[in-house]
C-alpha positions in Angstrom: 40.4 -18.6 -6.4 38.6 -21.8 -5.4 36.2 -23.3 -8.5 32.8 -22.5 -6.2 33.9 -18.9 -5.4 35.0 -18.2 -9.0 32.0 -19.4 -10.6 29.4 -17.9 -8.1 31.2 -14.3 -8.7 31.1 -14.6 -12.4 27.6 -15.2 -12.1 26.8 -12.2 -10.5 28.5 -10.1 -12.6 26.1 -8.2 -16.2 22.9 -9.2 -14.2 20.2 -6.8 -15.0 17.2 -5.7 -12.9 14.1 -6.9 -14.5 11.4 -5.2 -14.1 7.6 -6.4 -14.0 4.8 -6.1 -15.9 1.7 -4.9 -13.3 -1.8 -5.5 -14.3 -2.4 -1.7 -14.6 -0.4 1.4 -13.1 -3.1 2.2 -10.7 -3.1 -0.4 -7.4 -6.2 -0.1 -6.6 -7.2 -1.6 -10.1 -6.4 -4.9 -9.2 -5.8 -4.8 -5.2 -7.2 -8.2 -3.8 -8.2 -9.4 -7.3 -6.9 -12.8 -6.5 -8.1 -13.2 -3.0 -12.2 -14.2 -1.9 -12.8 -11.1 0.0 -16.3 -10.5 1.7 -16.6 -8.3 -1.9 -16.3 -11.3 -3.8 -18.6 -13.3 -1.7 -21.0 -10.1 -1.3 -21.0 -11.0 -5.4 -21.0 -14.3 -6.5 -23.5 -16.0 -2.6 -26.9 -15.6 -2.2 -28.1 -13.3 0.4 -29.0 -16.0 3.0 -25.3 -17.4 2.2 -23.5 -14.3 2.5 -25.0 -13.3 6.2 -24.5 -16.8 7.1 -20.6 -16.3 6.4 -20.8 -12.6 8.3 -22.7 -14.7 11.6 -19.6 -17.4 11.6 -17.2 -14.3 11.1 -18.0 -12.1 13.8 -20.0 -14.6 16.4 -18.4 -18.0 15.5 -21.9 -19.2 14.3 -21.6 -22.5 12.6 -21.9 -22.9 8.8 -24.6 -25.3 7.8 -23.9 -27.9 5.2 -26.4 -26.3 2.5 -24.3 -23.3 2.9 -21.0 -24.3 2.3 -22.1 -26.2 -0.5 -23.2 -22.9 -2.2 -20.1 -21.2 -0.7 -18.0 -24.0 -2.3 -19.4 -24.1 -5.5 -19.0 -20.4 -6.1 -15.4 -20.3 -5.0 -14.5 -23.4 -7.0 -16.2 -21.0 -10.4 -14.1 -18.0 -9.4 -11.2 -19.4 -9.0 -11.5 -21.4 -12.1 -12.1 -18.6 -14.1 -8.6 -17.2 -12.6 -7.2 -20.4 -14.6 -6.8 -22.5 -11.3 -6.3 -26.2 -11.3 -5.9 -27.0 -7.6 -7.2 -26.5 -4.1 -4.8 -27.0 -0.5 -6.2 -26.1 2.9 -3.4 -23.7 3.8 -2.2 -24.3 7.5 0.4 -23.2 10.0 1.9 -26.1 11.8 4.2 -25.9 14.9 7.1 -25.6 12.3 6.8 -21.9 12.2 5.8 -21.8 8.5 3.0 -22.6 6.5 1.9 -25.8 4.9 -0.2 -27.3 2.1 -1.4 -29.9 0.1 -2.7 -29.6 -3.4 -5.7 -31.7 -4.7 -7.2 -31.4 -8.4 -10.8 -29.9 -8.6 -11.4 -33.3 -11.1 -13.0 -36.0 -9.9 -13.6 -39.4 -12.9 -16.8 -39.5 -14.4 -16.9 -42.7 -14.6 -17.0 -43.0 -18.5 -13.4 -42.2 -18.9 -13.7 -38.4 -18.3 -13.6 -36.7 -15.5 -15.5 -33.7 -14.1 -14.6 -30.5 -11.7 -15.9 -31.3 -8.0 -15.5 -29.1 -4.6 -18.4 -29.4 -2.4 -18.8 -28.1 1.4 -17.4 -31.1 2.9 -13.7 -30.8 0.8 -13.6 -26.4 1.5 -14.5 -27.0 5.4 -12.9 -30.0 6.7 -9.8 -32.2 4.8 -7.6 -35.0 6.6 -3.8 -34.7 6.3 -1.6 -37.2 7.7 -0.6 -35.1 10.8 2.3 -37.9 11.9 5.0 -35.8 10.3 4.3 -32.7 12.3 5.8 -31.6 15.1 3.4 -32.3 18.1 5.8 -32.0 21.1 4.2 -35.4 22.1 0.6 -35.3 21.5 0.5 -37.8 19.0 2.2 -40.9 18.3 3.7 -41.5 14.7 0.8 -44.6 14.5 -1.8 -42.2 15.7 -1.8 -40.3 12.9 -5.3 -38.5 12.0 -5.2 -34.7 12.0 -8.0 -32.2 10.4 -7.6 -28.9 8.7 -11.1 -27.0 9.0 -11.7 -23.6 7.4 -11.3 -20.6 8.7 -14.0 -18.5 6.8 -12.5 -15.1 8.7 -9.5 -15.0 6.4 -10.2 -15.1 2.7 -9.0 -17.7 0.2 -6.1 -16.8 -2.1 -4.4 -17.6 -5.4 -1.1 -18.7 -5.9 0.1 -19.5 -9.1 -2.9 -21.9 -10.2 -3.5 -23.1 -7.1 -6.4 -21.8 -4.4 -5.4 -21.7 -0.6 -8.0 -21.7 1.6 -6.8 -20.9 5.2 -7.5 -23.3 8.2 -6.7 -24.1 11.6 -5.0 -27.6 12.4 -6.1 -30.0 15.1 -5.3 -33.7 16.6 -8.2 -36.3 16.0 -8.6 -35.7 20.1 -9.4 -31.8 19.2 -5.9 -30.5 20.3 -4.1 -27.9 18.4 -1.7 -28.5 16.1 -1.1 -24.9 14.9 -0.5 -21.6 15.5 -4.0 -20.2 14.1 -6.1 -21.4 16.5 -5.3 -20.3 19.6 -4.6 -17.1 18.0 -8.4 -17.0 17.4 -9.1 -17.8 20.9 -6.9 -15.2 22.4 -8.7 -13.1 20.0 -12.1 -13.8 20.7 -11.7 -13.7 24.5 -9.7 -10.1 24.4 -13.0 -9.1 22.2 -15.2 -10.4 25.3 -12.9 -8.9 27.7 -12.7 -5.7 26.0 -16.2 -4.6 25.0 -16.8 -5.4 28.9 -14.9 -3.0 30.0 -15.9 -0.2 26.7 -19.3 -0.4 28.1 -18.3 2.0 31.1 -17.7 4.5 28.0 -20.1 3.5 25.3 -23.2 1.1 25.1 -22.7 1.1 21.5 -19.7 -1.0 21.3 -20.6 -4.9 21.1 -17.6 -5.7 19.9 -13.6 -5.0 20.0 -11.1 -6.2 17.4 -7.1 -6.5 17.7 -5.2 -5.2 15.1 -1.9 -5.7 13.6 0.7 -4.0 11.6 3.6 -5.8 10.9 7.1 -4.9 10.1 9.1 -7.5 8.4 13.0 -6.8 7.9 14.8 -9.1 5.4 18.0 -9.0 3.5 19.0 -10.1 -0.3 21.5 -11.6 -1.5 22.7 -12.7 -4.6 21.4 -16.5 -5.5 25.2 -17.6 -7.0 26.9 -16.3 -3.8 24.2 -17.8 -1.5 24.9 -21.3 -3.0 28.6 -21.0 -2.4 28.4 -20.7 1.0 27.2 -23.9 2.8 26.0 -21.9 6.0 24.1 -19.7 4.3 22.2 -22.0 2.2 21.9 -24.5 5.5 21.2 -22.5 8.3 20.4 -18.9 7.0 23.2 -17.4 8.3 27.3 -16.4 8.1 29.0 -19.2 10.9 32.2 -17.4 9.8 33.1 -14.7 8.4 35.7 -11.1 8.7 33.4 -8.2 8.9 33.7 -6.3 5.5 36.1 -3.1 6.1 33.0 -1.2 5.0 30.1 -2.1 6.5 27.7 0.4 8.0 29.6 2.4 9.8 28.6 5.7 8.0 24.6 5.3 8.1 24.7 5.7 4.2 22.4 2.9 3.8 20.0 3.6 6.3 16.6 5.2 4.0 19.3 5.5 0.8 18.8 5.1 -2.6 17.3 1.9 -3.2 19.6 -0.2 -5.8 18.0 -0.6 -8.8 18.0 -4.4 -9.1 16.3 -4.7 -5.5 13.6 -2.0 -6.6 12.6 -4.3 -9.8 12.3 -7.4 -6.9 10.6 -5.3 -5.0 7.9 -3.8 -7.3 7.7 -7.6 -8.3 6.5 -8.9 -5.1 4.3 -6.0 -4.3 2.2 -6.6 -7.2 1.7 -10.3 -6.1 1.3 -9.5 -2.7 -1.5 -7.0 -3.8 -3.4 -9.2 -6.0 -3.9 -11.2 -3.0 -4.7 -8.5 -0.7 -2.0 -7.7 1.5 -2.0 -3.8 1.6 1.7 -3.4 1.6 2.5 0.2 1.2 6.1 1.3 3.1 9.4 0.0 1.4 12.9 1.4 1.8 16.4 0.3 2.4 17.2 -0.8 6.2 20.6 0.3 8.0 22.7 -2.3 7.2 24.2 -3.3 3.2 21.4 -5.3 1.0 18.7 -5.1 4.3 15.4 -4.3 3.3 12.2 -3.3 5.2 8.7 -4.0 3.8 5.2 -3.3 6.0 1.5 -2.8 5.0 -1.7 -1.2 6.4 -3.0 -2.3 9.9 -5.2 -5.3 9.5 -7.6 -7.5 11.8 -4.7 -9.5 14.0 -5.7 -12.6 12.5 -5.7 -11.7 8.6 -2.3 -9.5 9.2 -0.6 -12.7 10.7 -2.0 -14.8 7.6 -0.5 -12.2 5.4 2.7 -12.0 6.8 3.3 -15.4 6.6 2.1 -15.5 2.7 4.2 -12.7 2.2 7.4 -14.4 3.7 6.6 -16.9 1.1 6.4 -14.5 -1.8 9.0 -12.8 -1.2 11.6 -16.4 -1.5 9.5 -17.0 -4.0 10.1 -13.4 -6.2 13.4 -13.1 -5.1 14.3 -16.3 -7.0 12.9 -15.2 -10.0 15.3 -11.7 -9.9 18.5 -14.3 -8.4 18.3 -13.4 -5.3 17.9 -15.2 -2.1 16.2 -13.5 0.8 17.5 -14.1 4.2 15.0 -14.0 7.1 17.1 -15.2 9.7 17.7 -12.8 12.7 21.1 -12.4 12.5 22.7 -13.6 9.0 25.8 -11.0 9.5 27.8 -11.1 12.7 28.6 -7.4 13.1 25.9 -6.0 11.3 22.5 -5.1 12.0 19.9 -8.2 12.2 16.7 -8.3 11.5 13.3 -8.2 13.4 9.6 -8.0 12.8 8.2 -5.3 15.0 4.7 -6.0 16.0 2.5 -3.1 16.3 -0.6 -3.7 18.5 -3.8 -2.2 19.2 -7.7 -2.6 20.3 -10.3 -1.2 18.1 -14.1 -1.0 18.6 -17.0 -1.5 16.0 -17.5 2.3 16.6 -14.5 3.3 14.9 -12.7 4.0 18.1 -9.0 3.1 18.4 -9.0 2.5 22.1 -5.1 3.7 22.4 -5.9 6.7 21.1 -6.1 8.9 23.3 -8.8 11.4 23.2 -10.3 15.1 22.9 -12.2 15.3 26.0 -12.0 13.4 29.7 -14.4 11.0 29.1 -12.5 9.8 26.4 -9.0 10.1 27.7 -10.3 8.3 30.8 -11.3 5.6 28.1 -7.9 6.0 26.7 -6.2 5.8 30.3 -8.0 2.4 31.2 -6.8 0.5 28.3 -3.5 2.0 28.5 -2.9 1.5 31.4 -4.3 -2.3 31.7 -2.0 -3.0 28.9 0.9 -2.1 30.9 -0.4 -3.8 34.1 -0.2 -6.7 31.5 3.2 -6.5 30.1 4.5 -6.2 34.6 2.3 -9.0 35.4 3.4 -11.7 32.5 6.9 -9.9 31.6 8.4 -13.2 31.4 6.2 -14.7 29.4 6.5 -12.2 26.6 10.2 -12.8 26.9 8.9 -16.3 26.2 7.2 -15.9 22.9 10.1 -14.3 20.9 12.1 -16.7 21.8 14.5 -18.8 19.2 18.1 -20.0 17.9 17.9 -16.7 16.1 17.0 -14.3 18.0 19.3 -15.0 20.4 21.8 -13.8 18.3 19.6 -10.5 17.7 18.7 -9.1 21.3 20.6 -7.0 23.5 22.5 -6.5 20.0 22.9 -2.8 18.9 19.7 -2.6 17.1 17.7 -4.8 19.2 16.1 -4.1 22.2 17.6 -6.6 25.3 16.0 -9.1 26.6 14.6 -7.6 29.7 11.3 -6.6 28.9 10.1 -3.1 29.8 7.7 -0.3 28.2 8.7 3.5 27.2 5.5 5.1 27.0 7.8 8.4 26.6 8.6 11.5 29.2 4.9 13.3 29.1 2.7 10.0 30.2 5.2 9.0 32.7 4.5 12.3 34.1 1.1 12.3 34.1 0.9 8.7 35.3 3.1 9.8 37.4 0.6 12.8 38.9 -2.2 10.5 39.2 -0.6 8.2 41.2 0.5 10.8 44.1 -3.3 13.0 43.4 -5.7 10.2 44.0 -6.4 9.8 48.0 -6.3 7.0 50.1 -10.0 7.7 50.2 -13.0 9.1 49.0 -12.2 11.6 46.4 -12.5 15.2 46.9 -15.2 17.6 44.3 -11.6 19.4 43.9 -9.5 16.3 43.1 -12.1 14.9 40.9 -11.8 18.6 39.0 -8.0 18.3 38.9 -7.9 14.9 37.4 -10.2 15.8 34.5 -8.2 18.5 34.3 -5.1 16.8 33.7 -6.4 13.7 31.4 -7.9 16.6 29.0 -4.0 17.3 28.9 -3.6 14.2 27.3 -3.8 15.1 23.2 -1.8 18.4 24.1 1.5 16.3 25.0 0.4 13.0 23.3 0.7 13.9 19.9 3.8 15.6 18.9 5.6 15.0 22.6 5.9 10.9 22.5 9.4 10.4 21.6 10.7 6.7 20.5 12.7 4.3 21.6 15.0 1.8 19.6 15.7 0.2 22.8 12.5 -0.6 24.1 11.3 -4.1 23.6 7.8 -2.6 23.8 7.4 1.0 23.4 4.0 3.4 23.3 4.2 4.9 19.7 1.4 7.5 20.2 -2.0 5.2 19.5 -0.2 1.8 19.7 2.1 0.0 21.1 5.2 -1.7 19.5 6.5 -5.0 20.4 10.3 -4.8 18.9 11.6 -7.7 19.9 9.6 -10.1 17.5 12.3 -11.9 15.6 11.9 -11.3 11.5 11.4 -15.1 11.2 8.5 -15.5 13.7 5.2 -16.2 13.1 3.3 -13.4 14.3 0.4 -15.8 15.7 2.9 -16.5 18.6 3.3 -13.2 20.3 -0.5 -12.2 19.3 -1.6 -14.9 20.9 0.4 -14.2 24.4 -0.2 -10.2 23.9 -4.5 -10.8 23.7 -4.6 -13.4 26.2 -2.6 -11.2 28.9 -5.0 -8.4 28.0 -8.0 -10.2 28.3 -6.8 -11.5 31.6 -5.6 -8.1 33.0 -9.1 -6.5 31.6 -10.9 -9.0 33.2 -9.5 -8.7 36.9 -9.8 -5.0 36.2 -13.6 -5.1 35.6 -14.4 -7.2 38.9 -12.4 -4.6 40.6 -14.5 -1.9 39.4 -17.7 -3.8 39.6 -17.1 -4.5 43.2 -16.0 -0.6 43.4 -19.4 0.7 42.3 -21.4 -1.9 44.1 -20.4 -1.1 47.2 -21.3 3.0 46.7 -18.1 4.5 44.6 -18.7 6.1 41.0 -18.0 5.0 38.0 -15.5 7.7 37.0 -14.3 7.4 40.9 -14.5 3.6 41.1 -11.8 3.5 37.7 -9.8 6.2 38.9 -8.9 4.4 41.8 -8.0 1.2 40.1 -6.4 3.0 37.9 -4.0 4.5 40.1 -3.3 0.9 42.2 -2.5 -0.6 38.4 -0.3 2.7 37.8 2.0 2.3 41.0 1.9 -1.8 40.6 3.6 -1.8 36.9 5.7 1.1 37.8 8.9 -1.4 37.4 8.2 -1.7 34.4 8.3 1.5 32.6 11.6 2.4 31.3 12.3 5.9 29.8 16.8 4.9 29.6 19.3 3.4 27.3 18.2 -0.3 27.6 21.9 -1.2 26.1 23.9 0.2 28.6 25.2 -2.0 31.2 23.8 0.3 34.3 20.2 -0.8 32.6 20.9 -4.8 33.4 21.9 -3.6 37.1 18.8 -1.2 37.5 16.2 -3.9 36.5 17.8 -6.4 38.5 17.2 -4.3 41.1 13.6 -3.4 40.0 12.9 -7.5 40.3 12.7 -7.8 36.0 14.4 -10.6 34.5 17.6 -11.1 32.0 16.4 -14.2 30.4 19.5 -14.2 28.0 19.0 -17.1 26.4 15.9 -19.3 24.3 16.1 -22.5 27.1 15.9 -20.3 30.0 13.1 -18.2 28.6 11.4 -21.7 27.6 11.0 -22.4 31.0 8.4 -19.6 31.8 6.4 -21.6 30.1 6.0 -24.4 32.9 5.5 -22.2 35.3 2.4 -22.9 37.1 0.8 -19.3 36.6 0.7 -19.5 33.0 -0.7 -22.8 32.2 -3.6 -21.7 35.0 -3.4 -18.4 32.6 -4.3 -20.0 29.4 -6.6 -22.2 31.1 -8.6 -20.1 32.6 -8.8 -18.4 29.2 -9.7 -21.5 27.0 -6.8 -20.8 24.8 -4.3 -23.5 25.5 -4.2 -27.1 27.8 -1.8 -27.9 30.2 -1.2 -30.8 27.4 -0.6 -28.2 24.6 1.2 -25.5 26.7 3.5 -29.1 27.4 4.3 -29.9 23.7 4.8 -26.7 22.3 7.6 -26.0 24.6 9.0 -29.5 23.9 8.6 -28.8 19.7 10.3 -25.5 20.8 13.1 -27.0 22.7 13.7 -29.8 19.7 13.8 -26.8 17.3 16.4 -24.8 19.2 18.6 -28.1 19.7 18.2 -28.6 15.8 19.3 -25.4 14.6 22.4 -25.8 17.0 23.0 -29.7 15.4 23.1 -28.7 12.4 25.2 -25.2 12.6 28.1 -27.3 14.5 27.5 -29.9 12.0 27.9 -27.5 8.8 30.8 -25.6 10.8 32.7 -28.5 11.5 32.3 -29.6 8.0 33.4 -26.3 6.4 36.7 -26.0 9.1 37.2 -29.3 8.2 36.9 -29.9 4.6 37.3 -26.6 2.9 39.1 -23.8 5.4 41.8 -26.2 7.0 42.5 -27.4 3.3 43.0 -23.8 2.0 44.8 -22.5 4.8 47.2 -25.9 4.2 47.4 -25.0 1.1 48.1 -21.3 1.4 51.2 -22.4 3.9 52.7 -24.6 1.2 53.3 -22.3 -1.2 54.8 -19.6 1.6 57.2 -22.4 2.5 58.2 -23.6 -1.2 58.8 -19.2 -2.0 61.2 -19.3 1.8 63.2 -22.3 0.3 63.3 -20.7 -2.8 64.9 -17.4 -1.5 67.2 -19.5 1.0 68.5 -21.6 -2.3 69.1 -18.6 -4.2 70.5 -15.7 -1.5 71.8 -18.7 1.1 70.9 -19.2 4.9 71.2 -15.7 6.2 70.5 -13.7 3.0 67.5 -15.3 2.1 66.3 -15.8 6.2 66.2 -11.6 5.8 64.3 -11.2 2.8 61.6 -13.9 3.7 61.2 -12.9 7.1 57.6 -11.6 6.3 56.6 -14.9 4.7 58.2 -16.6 8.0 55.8 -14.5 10.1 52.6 -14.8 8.0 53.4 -19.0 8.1 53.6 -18.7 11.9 50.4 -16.8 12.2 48.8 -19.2 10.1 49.9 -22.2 12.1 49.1 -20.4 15.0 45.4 -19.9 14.0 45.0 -23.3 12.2 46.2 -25.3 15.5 43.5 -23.2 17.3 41.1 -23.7 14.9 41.9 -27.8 14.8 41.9 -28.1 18.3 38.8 -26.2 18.8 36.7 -28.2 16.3 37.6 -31.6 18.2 36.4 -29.5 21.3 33.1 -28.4 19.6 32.4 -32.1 18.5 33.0 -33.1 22.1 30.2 -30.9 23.2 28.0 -31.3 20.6 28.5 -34.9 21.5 27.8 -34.5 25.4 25.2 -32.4 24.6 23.4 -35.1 22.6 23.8 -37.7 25.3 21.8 -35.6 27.8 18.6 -37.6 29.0 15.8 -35.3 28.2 15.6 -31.7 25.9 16.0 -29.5 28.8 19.2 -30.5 29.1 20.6 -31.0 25.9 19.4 -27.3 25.1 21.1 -26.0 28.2 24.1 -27.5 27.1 24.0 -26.8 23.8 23.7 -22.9 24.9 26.1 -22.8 27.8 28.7 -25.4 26.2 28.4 -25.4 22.3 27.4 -22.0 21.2 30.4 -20.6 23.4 32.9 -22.8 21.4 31.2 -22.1 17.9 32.4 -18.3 18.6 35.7 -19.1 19.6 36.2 -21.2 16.5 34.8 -17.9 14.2 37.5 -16.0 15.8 39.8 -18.1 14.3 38.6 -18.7 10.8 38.1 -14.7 10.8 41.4 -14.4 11.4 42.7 -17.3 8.9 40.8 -15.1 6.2 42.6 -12.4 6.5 45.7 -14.2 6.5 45.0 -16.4 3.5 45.5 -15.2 -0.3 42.3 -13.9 -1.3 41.9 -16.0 -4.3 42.2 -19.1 -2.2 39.7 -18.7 0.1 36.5 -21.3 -0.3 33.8 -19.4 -0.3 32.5 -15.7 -1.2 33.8 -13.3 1.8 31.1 -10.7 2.9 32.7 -7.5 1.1 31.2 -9.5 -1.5 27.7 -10.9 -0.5 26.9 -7.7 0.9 27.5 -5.2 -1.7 26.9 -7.4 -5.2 23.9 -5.2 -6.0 
């Protein structure tokens, strides 16, 4: 057995789970006790201060200096109390994570001491070098100033002995840099949009927030085995690889037992994600071996996504501590199920009123009905560019996989609203309504709750499926940010609420109800975004026919759905909106194009390098001492005799030739490619090759090495095989 594979294995092995040591056995004890909630600010700012804070949270009123000083000063004592040493403006660059910079609260006194210092200026607005970001363009390396400025709707945080203070990231010139703040654009003009169209319902709503609950799928692995395998540890995922001959065929993993080692992990990071305030509360064992689902409560859109990305963080951060890694990539295991982070959307109202809920009465199922059915007029309208958004080296692998939606985007909003959609698309007249067809309708939207409730069936194959009072965007990869697809989702709906309300306006002004003037919209959005409601298998191959056919697209892979991005109806989109630039929309599909390119560089790097250097040396290896026991039984037993009784060793040696002259000639091919695709003159192309010409070839050389390991003496083989990473528990 080869030195790295021994030792990693022996490692695993008399591991025990340890388990944590919460502040108290009742959550709510310490839930949030290290994050500056509006509780905490409620406590420790003056009145004046604290309403200040409220004005900048909910109408984007500026904080004034005095303020932040106060605000400052008070978060700089509480956290110190918490034994903190540090501050970093926590920020989401277009790398997909998170960064930070710590700075020390002390600041010289001037007679060799030194003294604790935060004022307003350091909690609202720092200076990091943004050169080293990716800015698609932007910026120039020598052009290097970039600002971090607070983002008081998203509380400050401890971790470890440091205090994060969230913030968006922008250019000296005021572009984005991040994934935060045009998140809080799409958010504030889906609010606008929104409470626009609520007043036809309700005076009393003045303001409409989008919420978020998060799914995030994961797998662990054992730290020892992780480190033995290069691909792993490089690009967070198995390049090779025979399926295990158990793997989860019999659904026995699916809601099991949870092992006991994982549970310690996992009561770990929940009580660190709860001092900080994420409301985690669902955890349980996913289908496939050592895969792992954890979600919280619904949350604000913007405060979920910030949470989600702290938790990603904890959890590497735990599962170290318990020697584990945690794998967030997509697809780690060829075979097996990968993983996603299903996004589940909705409006709310400062009423209380989930607007996809539907109601108890026709005035409020006509409420329901309008948002409903805007949000699919959405999804037809800017299909592609939600296709767009998900998009990724990873998730490629994932969709249109067996427990993935595809990539054709389509809604199931279940069998009982497709009827009554249905109904009110072939009841409404051409013209005026009737006293008896107004009577029907209400009739059949007080329905609603009857079949809603316990009727709405789901759909694992739906990339965004109607749940009941939300809807659920399954296609979100589990290593996304969530500010990506939020961003797209709220600015879609603000644009489709928008032309909706003119619509109506011009309805009403020129003599139609209200009730009549909505209906009627209601039913030209109903037969418009018929396409793109899908009730079927979306696996099955008579699915990719059908919505060919209905005019949806199969954007298979992450350069073709890049492109949607250029199109010229969705930079006027975001425009229009004042959530992205032409500029912007431009370089964060060129970071996004450089990102895919570079997690295909460096798998074909890391795969040639493993073929090379540790599978073709095995497999050599392996043949040498076959050939030394065939001479050894042709010596003893002669020519014929011995020819007989090795015959099995002479076929085993041929397969392995076989497979290692494939194997050999297909790497030179794959560094051919990779080497073509490098040479192309702009990203475009070198990501369309690296799709169309390396990917291919990486799976034909899989095939091989697959095959070489099940050839191969076990004890020989480099590097732990996935019967073992997958069931080390």
């Amino acid at each position: 057995m080869s030195t790295y594979r021994t030792k990693a294995i022996e490692d695993v092995m008399g591991r025990a789970p340890k388990f944590p040591t919460t502040p108290s056995n009742k959550i709510s004890d310490y839930f949030a006790e290290n994050a500056f909630t509006l509780e905490s600010m409620r406590e420790h700012l003056t009145e004046e201060a604290f309403y200040n804070v409220m004005d900048a949270i909910e109408k984007g009123d500026r904080i004034d200096r005095k303020v932040a000083d106060q605000i400052a000063s008070s978060l700089k004592e509480w956290a110190m109390a918490r034994d903190v040493t540090h501050y970093t403006h926590w920020f989401q660059p277009l790398t997909g994570s998170t960064a930070e910079k710590h700075d020390s609260f002390i600041t010289p006194d001037g007679r060799g001491g030194a003294i604790e210092r935060f004022d307003g200026s350091l909690l609202v607005q720092q200076e990091p070098d943004a050169s080293s970001f990716p800015n698609g363009g932007i910026r120039t390396t020598f052009e290097a100033r970039g600002y971090t400025l607070w983002d008081p709707s998203s509380p400050p945080f401890i971790m470890g002995k440091t205090l994060c203070i969230p913030t968006i990231f922008i250019a000296y010139t005021g572009q984005s840099l991040d994934n935060k703040a045009p998140l809080l654009k799409a958010l504030h003009v889906v609010d606008e949009a929104a409470t626009a169209v609520c007043q036809y319902f309700d005076k009393n709503v003045t303001k409409v927030v989008a919420t978020l609950g998060w799914e995030q799928e994961y797998f662990l692995v054992d730290k020892s085995l992780y480190y033995a395998r290069p691909d792993l540890s490089q690009t967070g995922r198995v390049l090779v690889g025979a399926p295990p001959p158990k793997g989860q065929q019999l659904d026995d993993n699916y809601f099991g037992s949870i092992p006991q080692r994982a549970m310690a992990f996992m009561q770990d990071f929940e009580c660190e994600s709860h001092l900080i305030g994420i409301p985690v509360t669902t955890r349980h064992n996913e289908v496939a071996p050592n895969q792992f689902e954890v979600a919280p409560m619904f949350e604000e859109a913007n405060l979920a996504n910030d949470h989600n990305l702290i938790l990603m963080d904890l959890l590497e951060r735990v599962a170290h501590r318990h020697n584990f890694h945690v794998l967030l990539h997509e697809k780690p295991f060829a075979g097996l199920n990968g993983s996603g982070k299903h996004n589940n959307w909705s409006l709310g109202t400062n009423t209380g009123i989930n607007l996809l809920k539907p109601g108890t009465n026709p005035k409020t199922n006509l409420r329901f009905l309008t948002f409903f059915v805007n949000t699919l007029a959405a999804i037809n309208t800017h299909a592609d560019l939600l296709r767009a958004c998900i998009s990724g080296a990873g998730n490629d692998h994932r969709l249109g996989a067996n427990e993935a939606p595809p990539a054709i985007i389509s809604a199931f909003i279940g069998t009982q609203l497709n009827d009554l959609l249905d109904a009110l698309e072939e009841n409404i007249s051409a013209g005026k309504m009737s006293p008896d067809e107004k009577t029907a309708l209400k009739l059949e939207i007080g329905r609603i709750p009857e079949v809603l409730l316990d009727n709405t069936d789901r759909n694992r194959t739906s990339p965004f499926a109607f749940t009941g009072n939300k809807f659920e965007f399954r296609a979100v990869g589990s290593t996304a940010n969530c500010a990506v697809p939020m961003m797209v989702l709220n600015t879609i709906m603000a644009d489709q609420l928008k032309v909706f309300k003119v619509a109506v306006d011009a309805r009403i002004d020129s003599g139609e109800g209200k009730d009549e003037a909505i209906l009627k919209e209601l039913q030209i959005l109903i037969k418009g975004s018929k396409r793109i409601r899908f009730e079927g298998n979306g696996y099955g191959e008579a699915w990719v026919k059908e919505a060919a056919e209905r005019g949806l697209s199969n954007l298979m892979d992450t350069p073709a759905a890049l492109a949607v991005w250029g199109r010229k109806e969705v930079v006027d989109l975001f425009e229009s909106m004042n959530v992205l630039t032409a500029e912007e929309i431009a370089a964060r599909t060129e970071v996004d194009f450089e990102t895919y390119i570079m997690h295909l560089q460096i798998e074909a790097r890391v795969l040639i390098n493993m073929v090379n250097t540790q599978i073709i040396p095995a497999v050599v290896d392996c043949q040498s001492d076959l050939l030394a026991n065939i001479e050894g039984f042709l010596s003893v037993f002669g020519d014929s005799e011995g020819e007989k009784m090795a015959f099995p060793q002479h076929e085993v040696v041929q397969d392995l030739s076989e497979a290692l002259n494939s194997i050999h000639q297909d790497v030179k091919a794959l560094q051919a490619a990779k080497e073509e695709a490098n040479s192309a003159p702009n990203s475009v192309a070198q990501a369309q090759l690296y799709a169309s010409k390396v990917r291919p070839i990486m799976d034909v050389i899989r095939v091989s090495a697959d095959r070489l390991e099940g050839l191969c003496e076990d004890g020989r083989w480099p590097f732990p095989k996935l019967r073992e990473i997958l069931f080390t528990r």
